[in-house]
C-alpha positions as CSV (number, residue, x, y, z in Angstrom):
1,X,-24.6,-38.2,38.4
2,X,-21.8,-36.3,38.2
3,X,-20.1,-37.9,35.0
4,X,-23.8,-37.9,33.5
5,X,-23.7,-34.3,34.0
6,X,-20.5,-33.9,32.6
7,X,-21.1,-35.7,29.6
8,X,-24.1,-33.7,28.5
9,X,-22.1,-30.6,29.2
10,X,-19.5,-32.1,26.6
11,X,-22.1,-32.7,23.8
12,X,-24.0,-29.5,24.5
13,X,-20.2,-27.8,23.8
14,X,-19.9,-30.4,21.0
15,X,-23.0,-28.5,19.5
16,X,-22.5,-25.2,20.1
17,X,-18.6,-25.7,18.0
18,X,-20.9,-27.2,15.8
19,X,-23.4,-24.5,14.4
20,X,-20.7,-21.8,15.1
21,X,-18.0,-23.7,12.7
22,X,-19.5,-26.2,10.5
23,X,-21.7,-25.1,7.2
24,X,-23.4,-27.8,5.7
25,X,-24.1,-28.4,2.3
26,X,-28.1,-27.2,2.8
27,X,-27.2,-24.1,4.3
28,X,-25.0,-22.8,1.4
29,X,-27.5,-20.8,-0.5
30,X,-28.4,-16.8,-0.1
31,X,-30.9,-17.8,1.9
32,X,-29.3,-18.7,5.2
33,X,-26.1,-16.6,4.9
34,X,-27.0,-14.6,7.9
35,X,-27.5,-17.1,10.4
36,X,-24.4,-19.3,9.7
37,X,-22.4,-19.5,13.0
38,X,-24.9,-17.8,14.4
39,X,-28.0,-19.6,15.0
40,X,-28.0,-23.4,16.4
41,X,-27.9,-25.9,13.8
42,X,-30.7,-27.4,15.6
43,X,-33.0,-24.3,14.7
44,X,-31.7,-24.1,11.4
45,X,-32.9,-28.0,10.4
46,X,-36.2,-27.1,11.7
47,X,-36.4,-24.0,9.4
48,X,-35.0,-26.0,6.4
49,X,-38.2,-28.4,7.3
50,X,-40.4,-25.6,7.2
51,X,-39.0,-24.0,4.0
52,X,-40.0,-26.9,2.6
53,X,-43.9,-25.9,3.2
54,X,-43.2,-22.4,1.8
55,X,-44.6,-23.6,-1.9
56,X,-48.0,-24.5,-0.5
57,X,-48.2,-22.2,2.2
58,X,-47.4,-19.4,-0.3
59,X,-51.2,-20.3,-2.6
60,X,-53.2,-20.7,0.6
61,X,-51.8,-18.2,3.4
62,X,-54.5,-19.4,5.6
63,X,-53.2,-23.5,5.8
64,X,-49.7,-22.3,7.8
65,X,-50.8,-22.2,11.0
66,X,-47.9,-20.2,12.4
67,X,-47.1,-23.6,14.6
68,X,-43.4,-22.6,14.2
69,X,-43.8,-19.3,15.3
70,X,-45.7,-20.2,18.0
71,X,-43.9,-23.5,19.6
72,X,-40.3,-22.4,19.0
73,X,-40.2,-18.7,17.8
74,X,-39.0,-19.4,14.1
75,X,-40.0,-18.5,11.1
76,X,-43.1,-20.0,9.7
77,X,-43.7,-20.8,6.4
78,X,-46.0,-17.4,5.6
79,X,-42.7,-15.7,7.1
80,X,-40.1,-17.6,4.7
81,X,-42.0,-17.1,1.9
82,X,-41.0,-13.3,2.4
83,X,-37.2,-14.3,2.2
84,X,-37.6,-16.8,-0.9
85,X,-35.5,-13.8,-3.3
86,X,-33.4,-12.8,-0.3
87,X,-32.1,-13.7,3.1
88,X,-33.9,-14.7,7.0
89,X,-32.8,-11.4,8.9
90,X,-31.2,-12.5,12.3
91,X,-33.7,-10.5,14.5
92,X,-36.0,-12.9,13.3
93,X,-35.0,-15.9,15.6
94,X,-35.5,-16.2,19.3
95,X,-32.4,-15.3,21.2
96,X,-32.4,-19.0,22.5
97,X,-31.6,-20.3,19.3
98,X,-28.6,-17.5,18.6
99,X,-26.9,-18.4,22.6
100,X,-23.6,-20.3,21.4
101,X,-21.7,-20.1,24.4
102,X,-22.2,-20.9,28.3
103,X,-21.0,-17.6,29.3
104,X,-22.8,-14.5,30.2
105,X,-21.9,-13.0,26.5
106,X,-23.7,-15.7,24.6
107,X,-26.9,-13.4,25.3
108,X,-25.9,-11.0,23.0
109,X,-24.2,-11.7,19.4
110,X,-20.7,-12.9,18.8
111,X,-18.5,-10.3,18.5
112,X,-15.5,-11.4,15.5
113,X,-12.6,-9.2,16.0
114,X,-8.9,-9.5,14.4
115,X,-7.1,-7.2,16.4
116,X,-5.3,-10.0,18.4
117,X,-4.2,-11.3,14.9
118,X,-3.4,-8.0,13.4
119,X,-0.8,-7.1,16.4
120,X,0.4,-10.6,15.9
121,X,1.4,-10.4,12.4
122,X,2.5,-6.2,13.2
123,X,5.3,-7.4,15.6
124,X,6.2,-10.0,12.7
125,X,6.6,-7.4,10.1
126,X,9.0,-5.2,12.1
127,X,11.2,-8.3,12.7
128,X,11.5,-9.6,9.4
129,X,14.2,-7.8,6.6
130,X,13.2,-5.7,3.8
131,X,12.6,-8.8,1.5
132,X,10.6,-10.9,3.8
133,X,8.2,-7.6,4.5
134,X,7.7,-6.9,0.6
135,X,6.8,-10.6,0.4
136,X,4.0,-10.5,3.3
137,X,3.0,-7.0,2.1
138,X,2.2,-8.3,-1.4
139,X,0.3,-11.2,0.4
140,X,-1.3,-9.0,2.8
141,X,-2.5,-6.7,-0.3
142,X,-4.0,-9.6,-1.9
143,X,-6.6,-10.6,1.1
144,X,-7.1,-6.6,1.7
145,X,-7.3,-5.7,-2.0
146,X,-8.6,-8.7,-3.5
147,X,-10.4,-7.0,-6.6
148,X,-6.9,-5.4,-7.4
149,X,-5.0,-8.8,-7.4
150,X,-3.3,-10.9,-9.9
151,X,-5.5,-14.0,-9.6
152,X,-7.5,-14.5,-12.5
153,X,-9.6,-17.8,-13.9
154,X,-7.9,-20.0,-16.4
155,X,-8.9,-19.0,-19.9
156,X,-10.9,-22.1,-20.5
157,X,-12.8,-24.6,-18.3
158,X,-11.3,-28.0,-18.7
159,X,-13.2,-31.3,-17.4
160,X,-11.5,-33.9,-16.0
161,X,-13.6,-36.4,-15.0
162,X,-12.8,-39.4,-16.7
163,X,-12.9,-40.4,-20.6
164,X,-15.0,-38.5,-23.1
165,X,-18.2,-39.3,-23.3
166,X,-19.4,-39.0,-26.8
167,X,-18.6,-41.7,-29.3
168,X,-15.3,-41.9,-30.8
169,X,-12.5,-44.3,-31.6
170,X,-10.5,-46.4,-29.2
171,X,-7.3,-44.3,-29.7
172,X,-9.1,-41.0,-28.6
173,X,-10.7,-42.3,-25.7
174,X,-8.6,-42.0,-23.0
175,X,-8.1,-40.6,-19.5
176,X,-5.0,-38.7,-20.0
177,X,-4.9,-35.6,-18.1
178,X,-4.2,-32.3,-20.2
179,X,-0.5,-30.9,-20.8
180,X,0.3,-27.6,-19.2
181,X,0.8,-24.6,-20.6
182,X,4.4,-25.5,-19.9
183,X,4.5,-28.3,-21.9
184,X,2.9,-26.8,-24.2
185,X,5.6,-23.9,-24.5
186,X,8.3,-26.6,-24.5
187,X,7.0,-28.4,-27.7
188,X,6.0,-25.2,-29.5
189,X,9.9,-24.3,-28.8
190,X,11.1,-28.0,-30.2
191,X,9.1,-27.6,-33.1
192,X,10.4,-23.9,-34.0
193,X,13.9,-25.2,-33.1
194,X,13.8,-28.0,-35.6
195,X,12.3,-26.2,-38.4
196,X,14.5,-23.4,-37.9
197,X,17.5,-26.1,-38.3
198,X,15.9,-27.5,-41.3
199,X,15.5,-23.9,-42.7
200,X,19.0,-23.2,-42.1
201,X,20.0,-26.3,-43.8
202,X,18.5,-25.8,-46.9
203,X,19.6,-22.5,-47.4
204,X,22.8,-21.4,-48.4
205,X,25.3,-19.6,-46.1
206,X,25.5,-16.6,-49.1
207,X,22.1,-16.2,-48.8
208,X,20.5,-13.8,-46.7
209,X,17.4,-15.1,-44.9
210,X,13.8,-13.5,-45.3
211,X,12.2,-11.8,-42.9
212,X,8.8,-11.7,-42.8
213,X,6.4,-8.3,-42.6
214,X,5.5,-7.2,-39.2
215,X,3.1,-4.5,-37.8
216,X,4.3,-1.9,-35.8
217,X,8.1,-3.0,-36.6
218,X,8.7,0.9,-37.6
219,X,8.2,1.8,-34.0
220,X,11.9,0.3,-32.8
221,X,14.7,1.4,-33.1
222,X,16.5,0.0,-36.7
223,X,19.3,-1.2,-34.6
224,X,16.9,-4.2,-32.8
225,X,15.4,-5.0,-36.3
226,X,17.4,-8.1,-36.5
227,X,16.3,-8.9,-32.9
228,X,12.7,-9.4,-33.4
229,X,10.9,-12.4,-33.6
230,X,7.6,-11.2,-33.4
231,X,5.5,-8.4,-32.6
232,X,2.3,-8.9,-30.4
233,X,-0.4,-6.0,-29.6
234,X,-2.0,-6.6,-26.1
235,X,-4.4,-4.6,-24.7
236,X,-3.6,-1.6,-22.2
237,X,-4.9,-2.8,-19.0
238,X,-2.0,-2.0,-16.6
239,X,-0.8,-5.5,-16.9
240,X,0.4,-5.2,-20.8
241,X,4.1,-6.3,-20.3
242,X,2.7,-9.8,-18.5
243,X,0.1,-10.0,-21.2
244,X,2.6,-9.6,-23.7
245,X,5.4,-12.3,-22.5
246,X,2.5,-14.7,-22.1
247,X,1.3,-14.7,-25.2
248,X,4.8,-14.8,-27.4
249,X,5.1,-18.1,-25.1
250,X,2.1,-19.3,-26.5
251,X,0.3,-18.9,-23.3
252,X,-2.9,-16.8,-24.2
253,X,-3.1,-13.0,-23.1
254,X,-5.5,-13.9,-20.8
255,X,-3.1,-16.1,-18.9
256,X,-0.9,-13.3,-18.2
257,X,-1.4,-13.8,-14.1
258,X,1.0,-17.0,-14.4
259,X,4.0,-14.8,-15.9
260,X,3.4,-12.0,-12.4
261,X,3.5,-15.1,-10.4
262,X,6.8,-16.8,-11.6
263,X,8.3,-13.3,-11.5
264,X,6.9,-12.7,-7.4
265,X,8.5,-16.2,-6.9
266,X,11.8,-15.5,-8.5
267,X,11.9,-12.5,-6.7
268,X,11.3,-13.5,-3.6
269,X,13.6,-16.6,-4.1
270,X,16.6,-14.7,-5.4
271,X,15.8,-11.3,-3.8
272,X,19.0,-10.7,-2.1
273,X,21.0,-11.1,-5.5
274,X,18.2,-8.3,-6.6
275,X,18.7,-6.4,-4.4
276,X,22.5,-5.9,-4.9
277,X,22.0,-6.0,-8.8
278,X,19.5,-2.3,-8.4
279,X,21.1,-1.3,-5.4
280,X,18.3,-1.2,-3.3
281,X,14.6,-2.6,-3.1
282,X,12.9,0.8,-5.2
């Protein structure tokens, strides 16, 4: 009896990890976003049934029945129907179904609390050195502020699943995963090196080489003339000097995020050298 016992209190444990944890694929819609880890998993199958009725139930109110309300305290059908443009409000399942734990506290709702984490990483900070904390600060900043961070989506959406699918030769169809915008800047750099060569060849030595018109060259200093490549306008967005590096490397202004990121990783790896080089972390 007693390993019986013990068994069922082991599954019943399994279960309540279970629906406090574990979202299934069903349950990721608007719809259930209030009773995720909060409601048993068991209750929250028997409500996906019953959403299921919602169409029918919705042109003839009468033919519901309230059976769900009535046998286990759940929404009904006439109730979900309420919630099809929205969410099911919590206070609208039985306590039963929302007691997650075996203690005396599963009455009541889970209370999710990071202070125990946020002394944890506090004592952290003070140990570390002035590098180390600029590195978890900026990390810290990003999950605190994350409208404000440098993350953006790549410029275009790429599929890679498999060959093309629309017709085309044999030479084109292929499974070849796209260069990077690395590789990219690599052969755009070979191909500029070798024409410059070939340029250089074909003139003559007692011939002064052309430069081509460019916007808003008047703006420098004469003395950099001879410096300057080329001349890119970015919009002002706070983040112009990363927009403009990324797109002299060929990169696309909206892939300016890359360029901050190789700079916080060079920072961070050589901040020491850095730091000696500006005499402080400022």
């Amino acid at each position: 009896m007693n390993n019986m016992i013990t068994l069922q209190h082991t599954e019943i444990k399994a279960s309540f990890e279970t629906s406090t944890h574990v979202v299934g694929h069903v349950f990721e819609v608007t719809l259930y976003k209030r009773l995720l880890g909060m409601v048993s998993r068991y209750a929250l199958n028997q409500i996906v049934a019953e959403f299921e009725h919602v169409h029918y139930a919705g042109k003839n109110p009468s033919s519901c029945g309230c059976v769900m309300r009535t046998m286990h305290d759940l929404p009904c059908a006439c109730e979900l129907s309420k919630y099809v443009l929205g969410s099911i409000p919590l206070d609208s399942i039985h306590m039963f179904w929302r007691r997650l734990s075996f203690s005396d506290q599963g009455l009541c709702e889970p209370q999710v609390t990071i202070k125990e984490e946020m002394e944890t990483i506090s004592k952290q900070f003070e140990e570390l050195n002035v590098c180390d904390k600029v590195t978890l600060k900026s990390k810290l900043r990003k999950i605190a502020y994350h409208d404000q961070n440098s993350m953006c989506p790549p410029p275009e959406k790429v599929n890679t699943k498999g060959a093309q699918k629309k017709p085309m030769n044999k030479n084109q169809r292929s499974t070849k995963r796209d260069s990077s915008y690395w590789e990219y800047v690599d052969a755009l750099h070979f191909v500029q090196n070798s024409n410059s060569s070939v340029k250089r060849s074909a003139l003559s030595s007692d011939q002064p080489i052309p430069r081509r018109t460019m916007p808003m060259l008047n703006q420098f200093h004469p003395f950099i003339h001879d410096f300057i490549d080329n001349i890119v306008d970015v919009k002002v967005d706070g983040n112009c000097g990363y927009c403009t590096i990324a797109t002299l490397l060929g990169m696309g202004e909206d892939s300016w995020s890359l360029v901050c990121n190789h700079l916080l990783k060079e920072l961070g790896k050589w901040s020491d050298d850095y730091i000696k080089l500006f005499s402080g972390t400022n």
